[in-house]
C-alpha positions as a Python dict, from the first residue, in 0.01 Angstrom:
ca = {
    (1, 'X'): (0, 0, 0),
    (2, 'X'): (353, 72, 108),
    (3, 'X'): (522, 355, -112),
    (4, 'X'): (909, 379, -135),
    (5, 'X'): (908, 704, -98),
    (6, 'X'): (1245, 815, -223),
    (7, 'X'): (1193, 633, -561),
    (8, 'X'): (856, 806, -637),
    (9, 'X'): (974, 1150, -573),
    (10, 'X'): (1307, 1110, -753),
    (11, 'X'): (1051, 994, -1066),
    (12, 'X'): (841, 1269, -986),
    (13, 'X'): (1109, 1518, -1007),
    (14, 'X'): (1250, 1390, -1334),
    (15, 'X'): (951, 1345, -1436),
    (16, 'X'): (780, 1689, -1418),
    (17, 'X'): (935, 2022, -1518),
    (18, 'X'): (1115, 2269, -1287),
    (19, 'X'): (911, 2550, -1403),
    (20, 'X'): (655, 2398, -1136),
    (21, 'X'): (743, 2660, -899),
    (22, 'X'): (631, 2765, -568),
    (23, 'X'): (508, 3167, -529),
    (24, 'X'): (892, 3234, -443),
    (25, 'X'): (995, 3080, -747),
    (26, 'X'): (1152, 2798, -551),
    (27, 'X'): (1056, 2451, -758),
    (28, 'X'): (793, 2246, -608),
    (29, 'X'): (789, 1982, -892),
    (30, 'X'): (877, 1695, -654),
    (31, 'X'): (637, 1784, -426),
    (32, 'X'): (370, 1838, -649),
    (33, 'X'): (433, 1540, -841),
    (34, 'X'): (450, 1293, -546),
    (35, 'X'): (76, 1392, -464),
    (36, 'X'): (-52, 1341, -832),
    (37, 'X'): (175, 1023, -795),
    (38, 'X'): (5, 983, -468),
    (39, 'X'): (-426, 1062, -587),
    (40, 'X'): (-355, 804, -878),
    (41, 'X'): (-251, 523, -659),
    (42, 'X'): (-586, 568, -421),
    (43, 'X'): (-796, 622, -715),
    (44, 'X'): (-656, 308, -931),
    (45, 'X'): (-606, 81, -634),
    (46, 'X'): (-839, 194, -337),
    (47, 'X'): (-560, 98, -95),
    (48, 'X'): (-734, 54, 266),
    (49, 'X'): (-390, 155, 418),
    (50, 'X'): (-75, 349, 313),
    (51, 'X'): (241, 379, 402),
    (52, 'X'): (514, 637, 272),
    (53, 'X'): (824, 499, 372),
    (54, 'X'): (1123, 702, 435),
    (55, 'X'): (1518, 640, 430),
    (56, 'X'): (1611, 677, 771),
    (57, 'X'): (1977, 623, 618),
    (58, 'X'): (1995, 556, 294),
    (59, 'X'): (2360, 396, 355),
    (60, 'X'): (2317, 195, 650),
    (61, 'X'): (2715, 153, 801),
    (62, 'X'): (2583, -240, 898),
    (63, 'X'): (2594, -286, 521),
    (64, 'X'): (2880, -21, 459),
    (65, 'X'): (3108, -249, 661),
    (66, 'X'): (3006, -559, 485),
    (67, 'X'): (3058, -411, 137),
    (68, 'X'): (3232, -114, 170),
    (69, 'X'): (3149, -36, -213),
    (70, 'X'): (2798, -24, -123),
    (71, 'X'): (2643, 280, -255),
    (72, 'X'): (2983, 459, -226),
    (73, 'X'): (2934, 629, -552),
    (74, 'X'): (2651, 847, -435),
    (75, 'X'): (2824, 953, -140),
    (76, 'X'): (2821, 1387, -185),
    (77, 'X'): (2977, 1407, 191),
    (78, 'X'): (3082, 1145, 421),
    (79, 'X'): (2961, 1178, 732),
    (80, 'X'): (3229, 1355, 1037),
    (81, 'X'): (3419, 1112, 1209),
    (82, 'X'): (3271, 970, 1557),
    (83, 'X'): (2896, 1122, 1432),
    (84, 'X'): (2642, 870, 1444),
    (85, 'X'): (2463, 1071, 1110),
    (86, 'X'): (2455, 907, 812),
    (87, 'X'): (2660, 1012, 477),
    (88, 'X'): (2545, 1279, 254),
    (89, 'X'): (2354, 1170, -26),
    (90, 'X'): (2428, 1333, -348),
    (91, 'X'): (2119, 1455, -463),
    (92, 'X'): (1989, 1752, -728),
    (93, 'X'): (2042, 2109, -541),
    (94, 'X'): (1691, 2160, -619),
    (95, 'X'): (1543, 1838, -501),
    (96, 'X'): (1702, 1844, -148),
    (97, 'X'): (1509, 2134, 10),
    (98, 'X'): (1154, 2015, -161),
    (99, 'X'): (1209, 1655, 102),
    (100, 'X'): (1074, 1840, 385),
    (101, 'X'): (828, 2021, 234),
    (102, 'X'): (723, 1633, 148),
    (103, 'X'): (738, 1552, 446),
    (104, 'X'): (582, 1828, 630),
    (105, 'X'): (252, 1837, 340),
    (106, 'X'): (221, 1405, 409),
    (107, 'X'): (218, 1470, 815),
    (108, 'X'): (-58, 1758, 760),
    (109, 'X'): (-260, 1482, 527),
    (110, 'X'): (-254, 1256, 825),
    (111, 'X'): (-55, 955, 579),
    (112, 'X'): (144, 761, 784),
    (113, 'X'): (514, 856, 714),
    (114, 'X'): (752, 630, 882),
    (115, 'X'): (1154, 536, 876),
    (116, 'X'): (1340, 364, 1125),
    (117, 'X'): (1723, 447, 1258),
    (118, 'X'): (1982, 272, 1089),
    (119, 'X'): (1788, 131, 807),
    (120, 'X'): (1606, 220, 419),
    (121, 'X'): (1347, 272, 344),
    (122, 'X'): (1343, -128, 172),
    (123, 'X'): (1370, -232, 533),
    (124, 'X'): (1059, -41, 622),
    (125, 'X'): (907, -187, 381),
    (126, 'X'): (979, -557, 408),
    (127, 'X'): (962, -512, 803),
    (128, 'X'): (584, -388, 716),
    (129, 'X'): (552, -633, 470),
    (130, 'X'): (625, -925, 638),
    (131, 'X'): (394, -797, 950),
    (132, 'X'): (81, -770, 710),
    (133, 'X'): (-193, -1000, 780),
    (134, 'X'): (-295, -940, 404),
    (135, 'X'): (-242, -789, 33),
    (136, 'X'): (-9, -593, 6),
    (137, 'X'): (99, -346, -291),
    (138, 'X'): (440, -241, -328),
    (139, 'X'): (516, 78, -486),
    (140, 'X'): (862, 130, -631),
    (141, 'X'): (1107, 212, -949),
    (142, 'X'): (1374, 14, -770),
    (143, 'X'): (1391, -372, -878),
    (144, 'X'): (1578, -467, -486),
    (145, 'X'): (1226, -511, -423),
    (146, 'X'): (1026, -772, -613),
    (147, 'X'): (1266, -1022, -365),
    (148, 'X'): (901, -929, -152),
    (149, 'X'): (680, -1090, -396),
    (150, 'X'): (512, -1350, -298),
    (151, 'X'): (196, -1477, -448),
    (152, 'X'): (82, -1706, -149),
    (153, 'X'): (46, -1379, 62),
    (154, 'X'): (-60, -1150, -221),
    (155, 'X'): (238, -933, -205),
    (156, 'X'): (322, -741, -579),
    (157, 'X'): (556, -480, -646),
    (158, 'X'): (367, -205, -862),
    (159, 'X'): (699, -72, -1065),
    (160, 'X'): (630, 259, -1236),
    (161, 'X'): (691, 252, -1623),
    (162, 'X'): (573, 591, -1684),
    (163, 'X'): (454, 789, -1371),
    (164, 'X'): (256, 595, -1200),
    (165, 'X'): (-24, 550, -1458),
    (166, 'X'): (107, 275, -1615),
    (167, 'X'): (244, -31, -1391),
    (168, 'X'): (416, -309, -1440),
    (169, 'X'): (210, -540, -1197),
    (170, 'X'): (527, -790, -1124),
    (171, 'X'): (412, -1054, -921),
    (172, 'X'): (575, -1462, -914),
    (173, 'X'): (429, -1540, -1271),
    (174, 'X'): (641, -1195, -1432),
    (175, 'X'): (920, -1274, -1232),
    (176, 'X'): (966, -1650, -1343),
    (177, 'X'): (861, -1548, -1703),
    (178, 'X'): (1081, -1218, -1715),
    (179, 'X'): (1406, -1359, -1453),
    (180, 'X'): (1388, -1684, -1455),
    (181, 'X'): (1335, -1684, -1055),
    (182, 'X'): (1070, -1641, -790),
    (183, 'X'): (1034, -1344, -524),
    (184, 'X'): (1344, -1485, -265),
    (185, 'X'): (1540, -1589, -602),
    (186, 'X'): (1524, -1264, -692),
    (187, 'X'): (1743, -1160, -398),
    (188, 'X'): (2017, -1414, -539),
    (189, 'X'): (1993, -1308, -877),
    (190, 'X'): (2078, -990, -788),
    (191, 'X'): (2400, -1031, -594),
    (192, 'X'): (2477, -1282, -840),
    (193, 'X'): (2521, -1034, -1136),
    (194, 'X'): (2597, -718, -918),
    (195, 'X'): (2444, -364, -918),
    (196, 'X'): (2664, -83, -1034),
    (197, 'X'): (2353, 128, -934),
    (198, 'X'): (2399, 22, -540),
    (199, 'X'): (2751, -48, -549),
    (200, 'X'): (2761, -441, -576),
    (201, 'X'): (2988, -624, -733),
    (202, 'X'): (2830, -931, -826),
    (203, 'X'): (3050, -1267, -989),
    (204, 'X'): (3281, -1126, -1224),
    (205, 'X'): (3160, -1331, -1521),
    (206, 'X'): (2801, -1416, -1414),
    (207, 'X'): (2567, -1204, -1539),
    (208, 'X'): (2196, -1253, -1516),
    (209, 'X'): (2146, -1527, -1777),
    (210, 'X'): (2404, -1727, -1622),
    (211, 'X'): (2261, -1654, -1291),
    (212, 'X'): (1911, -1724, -1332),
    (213, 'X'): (2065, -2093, -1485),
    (214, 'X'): (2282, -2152, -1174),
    (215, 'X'): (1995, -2089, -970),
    (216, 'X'): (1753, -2282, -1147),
    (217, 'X'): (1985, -2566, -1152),
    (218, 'X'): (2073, -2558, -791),
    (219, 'X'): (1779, -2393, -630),
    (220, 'X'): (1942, -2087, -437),
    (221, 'X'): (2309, -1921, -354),
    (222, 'X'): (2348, -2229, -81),
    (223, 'X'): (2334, -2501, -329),
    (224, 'X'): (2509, -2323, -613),
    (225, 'X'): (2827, -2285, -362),
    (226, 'X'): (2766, -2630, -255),
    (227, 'X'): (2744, -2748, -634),
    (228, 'X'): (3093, -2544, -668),
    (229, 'X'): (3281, -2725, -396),
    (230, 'X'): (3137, -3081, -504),
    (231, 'X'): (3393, -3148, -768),
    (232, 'X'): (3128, -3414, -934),
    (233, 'X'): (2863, -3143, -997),
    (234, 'X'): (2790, -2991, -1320),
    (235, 'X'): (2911, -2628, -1285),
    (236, 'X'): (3169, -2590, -1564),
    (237, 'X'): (3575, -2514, -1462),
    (238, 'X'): (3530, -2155, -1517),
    (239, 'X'): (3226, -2071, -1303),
    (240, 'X'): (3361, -2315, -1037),
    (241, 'X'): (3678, -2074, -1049),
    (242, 'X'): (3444, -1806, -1045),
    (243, 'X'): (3220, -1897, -776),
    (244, 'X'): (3523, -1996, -529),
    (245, 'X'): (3723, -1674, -603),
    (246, 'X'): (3403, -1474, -472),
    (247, 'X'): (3348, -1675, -143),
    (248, 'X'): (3422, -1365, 46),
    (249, 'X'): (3167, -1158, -125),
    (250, 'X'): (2916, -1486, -136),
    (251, 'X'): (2943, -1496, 231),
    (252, 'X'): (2793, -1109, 343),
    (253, 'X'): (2605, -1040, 35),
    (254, 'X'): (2313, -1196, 156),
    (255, 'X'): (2255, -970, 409),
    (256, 'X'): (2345, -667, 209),
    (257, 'X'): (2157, -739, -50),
    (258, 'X'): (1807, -907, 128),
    (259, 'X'): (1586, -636, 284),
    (260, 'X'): (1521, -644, 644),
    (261, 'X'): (1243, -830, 781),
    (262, 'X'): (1288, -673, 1150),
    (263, 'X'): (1392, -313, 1133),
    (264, 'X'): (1264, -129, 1466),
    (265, 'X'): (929, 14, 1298),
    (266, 'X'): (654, 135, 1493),
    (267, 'X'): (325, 49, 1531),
    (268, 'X'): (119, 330, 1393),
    (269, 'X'): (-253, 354, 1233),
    (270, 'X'): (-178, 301, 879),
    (271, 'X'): (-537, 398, 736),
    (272, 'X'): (-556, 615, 501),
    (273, 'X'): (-719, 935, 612),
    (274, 'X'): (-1039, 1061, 495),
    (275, 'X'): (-987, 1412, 601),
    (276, 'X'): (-670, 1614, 677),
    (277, 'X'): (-505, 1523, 1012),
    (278, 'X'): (-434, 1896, 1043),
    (279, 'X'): (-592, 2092, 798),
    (280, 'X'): (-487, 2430, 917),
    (281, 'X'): (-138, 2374, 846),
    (282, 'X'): (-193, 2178, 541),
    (283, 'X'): (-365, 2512, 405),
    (284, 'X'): (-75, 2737, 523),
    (285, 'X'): (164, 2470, 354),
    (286, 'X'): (-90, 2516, 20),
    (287, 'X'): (-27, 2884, 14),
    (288, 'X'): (324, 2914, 94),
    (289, 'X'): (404, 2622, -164),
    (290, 'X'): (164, 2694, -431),
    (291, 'X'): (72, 2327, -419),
    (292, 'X'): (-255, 2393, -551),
    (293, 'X'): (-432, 2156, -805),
    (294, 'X'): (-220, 1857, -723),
    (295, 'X'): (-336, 1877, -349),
    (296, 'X'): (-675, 1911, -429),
    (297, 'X'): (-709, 1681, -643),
    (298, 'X'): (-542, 1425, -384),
    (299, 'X'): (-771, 1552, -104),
    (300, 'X'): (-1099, 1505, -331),
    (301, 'X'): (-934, 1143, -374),
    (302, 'X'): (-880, 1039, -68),
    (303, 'X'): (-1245, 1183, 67),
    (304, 'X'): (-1511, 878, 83),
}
Protein backbone atom coordinates (compact mmCIF):
# COMPACT_ATOMS: atom_id res chain seq x y z
CA UNK A 1 0.00 0.00 0.00
CA UNK A 2 1.64 3.20 -1.10
CA UNK A 3 -0.01 6.39 0.56
CA UNK A 4 0.34 9.87 -1.12
CA UNK A 5 1.00 11.36 1.72
CA UNK A 6 0.36 15.00 1.05
CA UNK A 7 -3.21 14.27 -0.26
CA UNK A 8 -4.30 12.32 2.90
CA UNK A 9 -3.18 14.88 5.33
CA UNK A 10 -4.50 17.87 3.35
CA UNK A 11 -8.06 15.65 3.62
CA UNK A 12 -7.34 15.02 7.04
CA UNK A 13 -6.93 18.55 7.91
CA UNK A 14 -10.05 19.72 6.12
CA UNK A 15 -11.54 17.10 7.20
CA UNK A 16 -11.31 17.25 11.04
CA UNK A 17 -11.76 20.35 13.19
CA UNK A 18 -9.00 22.69 14.45
CA UNK A 19 -10.19 22.49 17.90
CA UNK A 20 -8.07 19.10 17.81
CA UNK A 21 -5.37 20.71 19.65
CA UNK A 22 -2.18 19.68 21.08
CA UNK A 23 -1.61 20.48 25.19
CA UNK A 24 -0.14 23.96 23.90
CA UNK A 25 -3.12 24.63 22.08
CA UNK A 26 -1.22 24.29 18.83
CA UNK A 27 -3.71 22.15 16.28
CA UNK A 28 -2.80 18.64 15.77
CA UNK A 29 -5.84 17.83 13.51
CA UNK A 30 -3.63 16.81 10.56
CA UNK A 31 -1.65 14.77 12.49
CA UNK A 32 -4.20 13.12 14.28
CA UNK A 33 -6.26 12.56 11.39
CA UNK A 34 -3.55 11.02 9.12
CA UNK A 35 -3.21 8.13 11.81
CA UNK A 36 -7.06 7.42 12.02
CA UNK A 37 -6.65 7.78 8.13
CA UNK A 38 -3.72 5.56 8.59
CA UNK A 39 -5.44 2.44 11.39
CA UNK A 40 -8.44 2.31 8.82
CA UNK A 41 -6.39 1.48 5.84
CA UNK A 42 -4.49 -1.59 7.85
CA UNK A 43 -7.65 -2.63 9.36
CA UNK A 44 -9.85 -2.57 5.95
CA UNK A 45 -7.06 -3.73 3.71
CA UNK A 46 -4.37 -5.71 5.81
CA UNK A 47 -1.67 -4.18 3.60
CA UNK A 48 1.59 -6.52 4.03
CA UNK A 49 3.69 -3.33 3.23
CA UNK A 50 3.29 0.49 3.39
CA UNK A 51 4.65 3.21 2.10
CA UNK A 52 4.01 7.01 3.02
CA UNK A 53 5.33 8.84 0.30
CA UNK A 54 6.56 12.28 0.61
CA UNK A 55 7.03 15.40 -1.86
CA UNK A 56 10.57 15.78 -2.01
CA UNK A 57 9.54 18.94 -4.27
CA UNK A 58 6.32 19.32 -4.91
CA UNK A 59 7.31 21.59 -8.10
CA UNK A 60 9.97 19.75 -9.66
CA UNK A 61 12.00 22.72 -11.98
CA UNK A 62 12.41 19.53 -14.77
CA UNK A 63 8.67 20.05 -15.20
CA UNK A 64 8.72 23.89 -14.28
CA UNK A 65 10.83 24.41 -17.39
CA UNK A 66 8.68 22.35 -19.59
CA UNK A 67 5.45 24.11 -18.53
CA UNK A 68 6.30 26.97 -16.79
CA UNK A 69 2.48 27.28 -15.67
CA UNK A 70 2.86 24.17 -13.86
CA UNK A 71 1.62 24.52 -10.44
CA UNK A 72 2.55 28.25 -10.55
CA UNK A 73 -0.58 29.20 -8.80
CA UNK A 74 0.36 27.62 -5.53
CA UNK A 75 3.62 29.10 -5.46
CA UNK A 76 3.55 31.24 -1.66
CA UNK A 77 7.51 32.03 -2.27
CA UNK A 78 9.69 31.29 -5.09
CA UNK A 79 12.61 29.87 -4.23
CA UNK A 80 16.17 32.50 -4.02
CA UNK A 81 17.92 32.67 -7.08
CA UNK A 82 21.00 30.12 -7.62
CA UNK A 83 19.36 27.84 -4.46
CA UNK A 84 18.88 24.42 -5.42
CA UNK A 85 15.51 24.43 -2.76
CA UNK A 86 12.41 24.07 -4.13
CA UNK A 87 9.50 26.92 -4.19
CA UNK A 88 7.38 27.60 -1.28
CA UNK A 89 4.25 25.91 -1.29
CA UNK A 90 1.33 27.89 -0.20
CA UNK A 91 -0.15 26.01 2.38
CA UNK A 92 -2.68 26.77 5.63
CA UNK A 93 -0.44 28.62 8.47
CA UNK A 94 -1.67 25.98 10.64
CA UNK A 95 -1.02 22.96 8.55
CA UNK A 96 2.70 23.74 7.79
CA UNK A 97 4.24 23.21 11.25
CA UNK A 98 1.92 19.88 11.96
CA UNK A 99 4.27 18.17 8.53
CA UNK A 100 7.02 17.41 10.78
CA UNK A 101 5.34 16.42 13.58
CA UNK A 102 3.99 13.80 10.71
CA UNK A 103 6.87 13.03 9.91
CA UNK A 104 8.71 12.70 13.06
CA UNK A 105 5.37 10.40 14.77
CA UNK A 106 5.62 7.94 11.15
CA UNK A 107 9.68 7.53 11.70
CA UNK A 108 8.99 6.64 15.57
CA UNK A 109 6.15 3.97 14.17
CA UNK A 110 8.89 2.42 12.14
CA UNK A 111 6.48 3.12 8.56
CA UNK A 112 8.62 3.54 5.88
CA UNK A 113 8.56 7.30 4.91
CA UNK A 114 10.35 7.98 1.76
CA UNK A 115 10.80 11.00 -1.03
CA UNK A 116 13.37 11.34 -3.45
CA UNK A 117 15.32 14.80 -4.60
CA UNK A 118 13.88 16.48 -7.39
CA UNK A 119 10.69 14.63 -7.65
CA UNK A 120 6.68 14.15 -5.96
CA UNK A 121 5.60 12.30 -4.23
CA UNK A 122 3.54 10.64 -7.68
CA UNK A 123 7.04 9.76 -8.75
CA UNK A 124 7.64 7.85 -5.57
CA UNK A 125 4.91 6.25 -6.09
CA UNK A 126 4.95 5.05 -9.67
CA UNK A 127 8.85 4.44 -9.22
CA UNK A 128 7.55 1.93 -6.29
CA UNK A 129 4.87 0.90 -8.25
CA UNK A 130 6.36 -0.16 -11.17
CA UNK A 131 9.21 -2.06 -8.95
CA UNK A 132 6.42 -4.22 -7.17
CA UNK A 133 6.50 -7.80 -7.84
CA UNK A 134 2.70 -7.74 -6.79
CA UNK A 135 -0.74 -5.92 -5.70
CA UNK A 136 -0.49 -2.93 -5.13
CA UNK A 137 -3.04 -0.31 -3.49
CA UNK A 138 -2.80 3.19 -4.22
CA UNK A 139 -3.96 5.65 -1.81
CA UNK A 140 -4.83 9.13 -3.03
CA UNK A 141 -7.54 12.18 -3.48
CA UNK A 142 -5.56 13.21 -6.53
CA UNK A 143 -6.94 11.69 -9.97
CA UNK A 144 -2.90 12.17 -11.75
CA UNK A 145 -2.84 8.82 -10.41
CA UNK A 146 -5.23 6.17 -11.70
CA UNK A 147 -2.66 6.61 -15.07
CA UNK A 148 -1.02 3.56 -12.49
CA UNK A 149 -3.89 1.30 -12.80
CA UNK A 150 -3.40 -1.57 -14.26
CA UNK A 151 -5.45 -4.63 -13.82
CA UNK A 152 -2.89 -7.23 -15.28
CA UNK A 153 -0.57 -6.33 -12.26
CA UNK A 154 -3.30 -5.65 -9.72
CA UNK A 155 -2.51 -2.07 -9.29
CA UNK A 156 -5.90 0.21 -7.99
CA UNK A 157 -5.98 3.58 -6.86
CA UNK A 158 -8.14 3.65 -3.52
CA UNK A 159 -9.53 7.50 -3.96
CA UNK A 160 -11.02 8.79 -0.72
CA UNK A 161 -14.75 9.94 -1.05
CA UNK A 162 -15.21 10.66 2.48
CA UNK A 163 -12.13 10.05 4.76
CA UNK A 164 -10.91 7.11 4.03
CA UNK A 165 -13.90 4.94 5.03
CA UNK A 166 -15.50 5.02 2.00
CA UNK A 167 -13.38 4.34 -1.35
CA UNK A 168 -13.86 4.57 -4.62
CA UNK A 169 -11.97 1.27 -5.65
CA UNK A 170 -11.01 2.68 -9.38
CA UNK A 171 -9.42 0.07 -11.14
CA UNK A 172 -9.48 -0.50 -15.50
CA UNK A 173 -13.28 -1.52 -15.44
CA UNK A 174 -14.25 2.24 -13.45
CA UNK A 175 -11.94 3.91 -15.52
CA UNK A 176 -13.30 2.70 -19.01
CA UNK A 177 -16.91 2.90 -17.59
CA UNK A 178 -16.41 6.40 -15.78
CA UNK A 179 -13.48 8.07 -18.62
CA UNK A 180 -13.82 6.36 -21.36
CA UNK A 181 -9.96 5.22 -21.14
CA UNK A 182 -7.69 2.69 -19.49
CA UNK A 183 -4.86 3.34 -16.74
CA UNK A 184 -1.99 4.89 -19.50
CA UNK A 185 -5.11 6.65 -21.34
CA UNK A 186 -5.72 8.23 -18.42
CA UNK A 187 -2.41 10.11 -18.60
CA UNK A 188 -3.63 11.49 -22.15
CA UNK A 189 -6.90 12.37 -21.09
CA UNK A 190 -5.62 14.48 -18.73
CA UNK A 191 -3.26 16.72 -20.67
CA UNK A 192 -5.81 16.60 -23.22
CA UNK A 193 -8.43 18.67 -21.25
CA UNK A 194 -5.89 20.47 -18.88
CA UNK A 195 -5.80 20.85 -15.04
CA UNK A 196 -6.36 24.30 -13.66
CA UNK A 197 -5.64 22.46 -10.30
CA UNK A 198 -1.79 21.67 -11.48
CA UNK A 199 -1.42 24.38 -13.81
CA UNK A 200 -2.03 22.63 -17.29
CA UNK A 201 -3.41 23.98 -19.98
CA UNK A 202 -4.83 21.30 -21.88
CA UNK A 203 -6.43 21.86 -25.88
CA UNK A 204 -8.27 24.93 -25.76
CA UNK A 205 -11.56 23.41 -26.93
CA UNK A 206 -11.11 19.73 -25.93
CA UNK A 207 -12.49 18.95 -22.93
CA UNK A 208 -12.85 15.48 -21.54
CA UNK A 209 -15.74 14.19 -23.67
CA UNK A 210 -14.02 15.18 -26.69
CA UNK A 211 -10.90 13.73 -25.38
CA UNK A 212 -11.88 10.46 -24.28
CA UNK A 213 -13.49 10.27 -28.24
CA UNK A 214 -10.17 11.31 -29.84
CA UNK A 215 -8.52 8.81 -27.90
CA UNK A 216 -10.79 6.10 -28.39
CA UNK A 217 -10.76 6.74 -32.00
CA UNK A 218 -7.06 6.91 -32.39
CA UNK A 219 -5.76 4.90 -29.53
CA UNK A 220 -3.34 7.44 -27.66
CA UNK A 221 -1.84 11.25 -28.01
CA UNK A 222 0.63 9.64 -30.91
CA UNK A 223 -2.08 8.64 -33.20
CA UNK A 224 -4.46 11.48 -32.48
CA UNK A 225 -1.49 13.97 -33.72
CA UNK A 226 -0.83 11.61 -36.44
CA UNK A 227 -4.71 11.51 -37.33
CA UNK A 228 -4.35 15.54 -37.26
CA UNK A 229 -1.55 15.83 -39.78
CA UNK A 230 -3.15 13.07 -42.16
CA UNK A 231 -5.44 15.40 -43.98
CA UNK A 232 -7.70 12.13 -45.00
CA UNK A 233 -8.46 11.26 -41.34
CA UNK A 234 -11.62 11.92 -39.63
CA UNK A 235 -10.77 14.64 -37.05
CA UNK A 236 -13.11 17.52 -37.96
CA UNK A 237 -11.44 21.20 -39.29
CA UNK A 238 -11.72 22.63 -35.93
CA UNK A 239 -9.98 20.05 -33.72
CA UNK A 240 -7.38 19.58 -36.53
CA UNK A 241 -6.82 23.49 -35.98
CA UNK A 242 -6.88 22.76 -32.50
CA UNK A 243 -4.64 19.93 -32.22
CA UNK A 244 -1.85 21.63 -34.58
CA UNK A 245 -2.00 25.03 -32.74
CA UNK A 246 -1.00 23.01 -29.44
CA UNK A 247 1.98 21.01 -30.95
CA UNK A 248 4.23 22.81 -28.63
CA UNK A 249 2.36 21.90 -25.56
CA UNK A 250 1.58 18.19 -27.19
CA UNK A 251 5.23 17.74 -27.45
CA UNK A 252 6.47 18.12 -23.34
CA UNK A 253 3.22 17.36 -21.80
CA UNK A 254 3.84 13.89 -21.75
CA UNK A 255 6.46 14.04 -19.50
CA UNK A 256 4.89 16.62 -17.29
CA UNK A 257 1.99 15.09 -16.98
CA UNK A 258 3.09 10.97 -16.75
CA UNK A 259 4.54 10.10 -13.32
CA UNK A 260 7.99 8.89 -13.09
CA UNK A 261 8.77 5.37 -13.37
CA UNK A 262 12.61 5.87 -12.25
CA UNK A 263 12.92 8.53 -9.61
CA UNK A 264 16.17 7.74 -7.40
CA UNK A 265 14.16 5.83 -4.51
CA UNK A 266 15.79 3.71 -2.12
CA UNK A 267 15.60 0.40 -1.28
CA UNK A 268 14.19 0.22 2.20
CA UNK A 269 12.09 -2.60 4.23
CA UNK A 270 8.67 -1.60 3.43
CA UNK A 271 6.82 -3.97 6.04
CA UNK A 272 4.67 -2.70 8.04
CA UNK A 273 5.82 -2.75 11.63
CA UNK A 274 4.31 -4.70 14.30
CA UNK A 275 5.75 -2.74 17.10
CA UNK A 276 7.15 0.82 17.30
CA UNK A 277 10.61 1.23 15.69
CA UNK A 278 11.35 3.57 18.59
CA UNK A 279 8.89 3.58 21.09
CA UNK A 280 10.52 5.90 23.51
CA UNK A 281 10.28 8.76 21.33
CA UNK A 282 7.01 7.87 19.91
CA UNK A 283 5.72 8.22 23.67
CA UNK A 284 7.52 11.59 24.22
CA UNK A 285 5.95 12.66 20.72
CA UNK A 286 2.34 11.27 22.39
CA UNK A 287 2.70 13.58 25.30
CA UNK A 288 4.03 16.61 23.84
CA UNK A 289 1.34 16.34 20.92
CA UNK A 290 -1.58 15.08 22.74
CA UNK A 291 -1.92 12.51 19.99
CA UNK A 292 -3.65 10.24 22.17
CA UNK A 293 -6.61 8.01 20.99
CA UNK A 294 -5.77 8.26 17.33
CA UNK A 295 -2.24 6.71 18.04
CA UNK A 296 -3.48 4.10 20.00
CA UNK A 297 -5.85 3.07 18.18
CA UNK A 298 -3.28 2.84 15.11
CA UNK A 299 -0.75 1.00 17.31
CA UNK A 300 -3.51 -1.66 18.53
CA UNK A 301 -4.02 -1.90 14.56
CA UNK A 302 -1.02 -2.47 13.37
CA UNK A 303 -0.09 -5.14 16.40
CA UNK A 304 -0.60 -8.93 15.03
Amino acid sequence: MLLDTASLYFRAYFGVPESVKAPDGTPVNAVRGLLDFIARLVQDHHPDDLVACMDADWRPQWRVDLIPSYKAHRVAEEAPAGSTGPDVEEVPDTLSPQVPVIEEVLDALGIARIGAADYEADDVIGTLTARAKGPVDIVTGDRDLFQLVDDARGIRVLYPLKGVGTLQLTDGALLRAKYGVDGPGYADLALLRGDPSDGLPGVPGIGEKTAAKLLDAYGDLAGIVAAAEDPASKVTPAQRKRLTEARPYLAVAPKVVRVATDAPVPDVDFALPAEPADPERLEALADRWGLGGSLQRLLATLRP
